[in-house]
C-alpha positions, 0 to 999 in steps of 0.5 A: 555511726562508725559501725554502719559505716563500716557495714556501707562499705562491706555492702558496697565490697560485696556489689560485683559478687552479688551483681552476678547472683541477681541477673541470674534470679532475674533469668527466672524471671521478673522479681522484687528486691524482697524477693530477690533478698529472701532468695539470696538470704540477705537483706532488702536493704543491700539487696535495694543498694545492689539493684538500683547500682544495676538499674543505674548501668542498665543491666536490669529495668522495672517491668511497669507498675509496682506490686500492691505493697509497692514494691516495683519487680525487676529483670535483667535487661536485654544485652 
């Protein structure tokens, strides 16, 4: 457990350098976060973490209704 820990809080370090790379994959244009993940070569599950911190702060919203894998596309948020 000590190891994953450590890779939560590496994660969570790493959220304000990522923050920046995502809103501007999101200018393109609305994306999944495996999409957003496989852009930016990391995993869906940080790139998950880093999207629902933006959602949080409404910096990025679902644009209706998931994918057929169920996967919601998201874009940066006016403003």
């Amino acid at each position: 457990m000590g190891g994953e820990v450590g890779d939560l809080r590496e994660i969570i370090r790493e959220e304000m350098l990522m923050q920046d790379k995502i809103l501007d994959l999101l200018r393109e244009g609305p994306k999944t976060v495996p999409e957003i993940a496989a852009a930016l070569g990391r995993s869906s599950f940080e790139v998950m973490l880093w999207v629902m911190g933006l959602r949080k702060y409404g910096r990025v919203a679902e644009t209706g209704e998931p994918t057929d894998e169920g996967y919601y596309r998201y874009r940066a948020a006016a403003g």
